[in-house]
N, C-alpha and C positions, 0 to 999 in steps of 0.2 A: 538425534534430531533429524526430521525432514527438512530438506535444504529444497528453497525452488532461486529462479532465475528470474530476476525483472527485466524483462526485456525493452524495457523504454530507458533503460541507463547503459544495461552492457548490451554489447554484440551492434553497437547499434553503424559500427563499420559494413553492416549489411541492409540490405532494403528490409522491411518491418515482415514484411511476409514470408521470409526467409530462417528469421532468428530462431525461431522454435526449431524449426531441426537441426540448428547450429548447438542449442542446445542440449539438445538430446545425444549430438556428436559427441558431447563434452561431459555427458556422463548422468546431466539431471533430467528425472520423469516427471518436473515441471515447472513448471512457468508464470510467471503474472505481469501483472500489465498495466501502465494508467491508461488513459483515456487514446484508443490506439486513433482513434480518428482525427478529423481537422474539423467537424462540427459537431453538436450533440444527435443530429438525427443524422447516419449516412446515407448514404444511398442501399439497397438492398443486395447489389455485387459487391460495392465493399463490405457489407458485414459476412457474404456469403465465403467471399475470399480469405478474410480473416480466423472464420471458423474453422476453413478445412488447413488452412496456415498448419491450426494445430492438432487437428484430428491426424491429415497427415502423417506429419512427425511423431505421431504416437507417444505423446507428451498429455498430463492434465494440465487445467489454468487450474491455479489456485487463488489467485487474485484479480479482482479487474476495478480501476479508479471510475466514480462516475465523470462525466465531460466535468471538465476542472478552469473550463475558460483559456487564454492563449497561456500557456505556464510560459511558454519563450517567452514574454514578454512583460512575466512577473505576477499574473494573472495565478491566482492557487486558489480555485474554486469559486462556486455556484450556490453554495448550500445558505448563504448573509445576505447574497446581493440581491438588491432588489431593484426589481428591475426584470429579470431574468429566470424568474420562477417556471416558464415554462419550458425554457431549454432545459432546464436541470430534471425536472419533471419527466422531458419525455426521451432522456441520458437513462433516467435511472429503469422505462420499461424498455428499452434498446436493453442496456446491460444485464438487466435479467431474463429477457430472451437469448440472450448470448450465454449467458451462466449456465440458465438450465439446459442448451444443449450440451455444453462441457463438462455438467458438475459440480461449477465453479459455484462457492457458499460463499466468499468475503466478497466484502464491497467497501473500498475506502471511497467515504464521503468528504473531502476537502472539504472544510470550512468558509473558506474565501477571507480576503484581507476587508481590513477597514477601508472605509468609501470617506471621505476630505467631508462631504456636504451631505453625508448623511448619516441620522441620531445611532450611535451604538445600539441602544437598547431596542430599535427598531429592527436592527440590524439582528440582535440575538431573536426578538422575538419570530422574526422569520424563521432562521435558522433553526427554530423548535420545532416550529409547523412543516416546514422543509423533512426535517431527520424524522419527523412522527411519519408523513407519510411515505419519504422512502423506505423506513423501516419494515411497514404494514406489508409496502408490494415485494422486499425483501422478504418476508415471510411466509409468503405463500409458495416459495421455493425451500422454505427451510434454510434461508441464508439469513447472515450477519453484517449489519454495519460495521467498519470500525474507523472509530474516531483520531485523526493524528496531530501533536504537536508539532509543530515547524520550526528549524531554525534556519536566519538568511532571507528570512523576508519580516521585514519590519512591520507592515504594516496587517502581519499576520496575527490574531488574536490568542492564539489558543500554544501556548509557549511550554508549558509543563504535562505532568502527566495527569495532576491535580488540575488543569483548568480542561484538557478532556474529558475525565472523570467528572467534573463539577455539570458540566454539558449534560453526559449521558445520564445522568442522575434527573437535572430536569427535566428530561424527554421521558423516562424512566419503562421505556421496553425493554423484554428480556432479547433483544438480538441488539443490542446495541454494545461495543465492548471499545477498549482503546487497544490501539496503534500502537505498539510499545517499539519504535523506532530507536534504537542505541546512539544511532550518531548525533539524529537531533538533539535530542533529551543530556545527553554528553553535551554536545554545543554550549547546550542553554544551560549547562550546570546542575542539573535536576539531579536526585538523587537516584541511580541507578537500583542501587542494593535495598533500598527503601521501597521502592514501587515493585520489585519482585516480592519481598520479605510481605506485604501491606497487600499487594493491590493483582496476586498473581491469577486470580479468579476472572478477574475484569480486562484481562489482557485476550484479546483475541486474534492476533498475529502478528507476528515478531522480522525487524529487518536490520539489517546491521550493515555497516562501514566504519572506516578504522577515523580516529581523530586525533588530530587533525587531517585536513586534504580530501577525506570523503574517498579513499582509497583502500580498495582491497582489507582484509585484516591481516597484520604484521608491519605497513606501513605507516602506524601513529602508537601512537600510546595506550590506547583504550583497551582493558582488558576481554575483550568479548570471548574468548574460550573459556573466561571463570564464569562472565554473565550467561554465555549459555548452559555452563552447567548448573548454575544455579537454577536455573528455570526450568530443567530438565528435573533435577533435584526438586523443587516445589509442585511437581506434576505439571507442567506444558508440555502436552504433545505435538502442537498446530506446528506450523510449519516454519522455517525461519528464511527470510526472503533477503537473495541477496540482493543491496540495493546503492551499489558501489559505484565508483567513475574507476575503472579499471588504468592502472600505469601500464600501457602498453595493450597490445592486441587480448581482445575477452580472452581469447581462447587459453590464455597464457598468466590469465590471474588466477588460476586456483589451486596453484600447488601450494598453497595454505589449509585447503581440503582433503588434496588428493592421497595426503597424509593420515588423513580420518580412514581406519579401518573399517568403521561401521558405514561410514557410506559410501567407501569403496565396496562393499558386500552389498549392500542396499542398491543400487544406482541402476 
């Protein structure tokens, strides 16, 4: 397995421009990210600064969220809301000017929750029109959407691996794939072993945390060293993103890794 580091959950004991060589310290050659900004368009020195963040540290991104709205504030995307079609719009050519100077191929598109006073079905039919054409301008990089279930926000639609799946299907481009998140998908009861066994074609990046707590893996119950061999066993090569709330200082959650032969040889 290729392991990278989300650096919008751990390390984040440091200022944002700092992380990436935190975790290169720490053994991984890469990195991902949601929406590293405070609006959808930055300014040109923060994206300049961001970039070298990682060039820097001599680390790749393997991931980058498009603007996802205030998530502090319960806010989990852009891609439903209407209203807002243009910030999302001009998030998603920000983030693939930023990809392709890194490399970086995934692009999680948050859904966005439901709106109190406005029709669902409005809501999804944007959200088609939305992912067709981030999709298109993802494409011309050779990059991938991918699609993620949520759990912990209520008023988030898309809750299984089947109501992703059910998305990418109406949109139906070939760079469209799902989000196969352990924790959440765990959370929400979904069947783990089922969507690898079924659906391991249409997985297009993988992130894990243990459950309960959203901690580290060995701190809950959820088997993810079977789930990742399973996945490894069904042919997934992509990458598997750590996307944890670390108990205690980042640097000091991964002796659950540091155990892994193959990526102590790798790193």
């Amino acid at each position: 397995m290729r392991y990278d580091v989300n650096l919008s959950i751990l390390f984040t004991e440091l200022p944002l421009l700092e992380r990436a060589a935190a975790a290169r310290q720490a053994g991984f050659a890469a990195v991902e990210f949601w929406w590293p900004f405070d609006r959808a368009v930055p300014g040109d020195a923060e994206v300049e600064a961001f970039v070298r963040s990682i060039t820097d540290a001599g680390v790749s991104l393997a991931g980058l969220n498009f603007f996802a709205g205030d998530m502090s504030a319960g806010d989990r995307g852009l891609v439903s809301w209407i209203g807002r079609e243009k910030e999302f719009a001009d998030s998603v050519e920000v983030a693939i000017g930023i990809a392709d100077r890194l490399g970086c191929r995934t692009f999680n598109a948050l859904y966005g929750n439901r709106i109190d006073t406005v029709d669902p079905q409005a809501q999804d039919e944007l959200a088609l029109s939305n992912l067709e054409s981030a999709a298109a301008a993802a494409k011309r990089i050779g990059g991938t959407l991918v699609i993620e279930p949520l759990s912990g926000a209520e008023m988030y639609p898309l809750r299984t691996a089947a109501d992703a799946l059910a998305v990418i299907g109406k949109v139906g481009r070939d760079n469209l794939a799902l989000l196969f998140d352990l924790y959440h998908l765990g959370v929400n009861g979904d069947d783990l072993d089922a969507v690898i066994a079924r659906h391991l074609e249409s997985i297009g990046h993988v992130q894990i945390a243990d459950v309960p707590g959203r901690h580290q893996p060995g701190t809950g119950s959820l088997d993810i060293e079977g789930y990742l061999a399973k996945l490894a066993a069904n042919g997934y090569d992509g990458y598997v993103g750590l996307e944890y709330v670390p108990e205690g200082p980042s640097a000091d959650s991964f002796e659950w890794l540091r155990s892994n032969r193959k990526w102590r040889q790798a790193k």
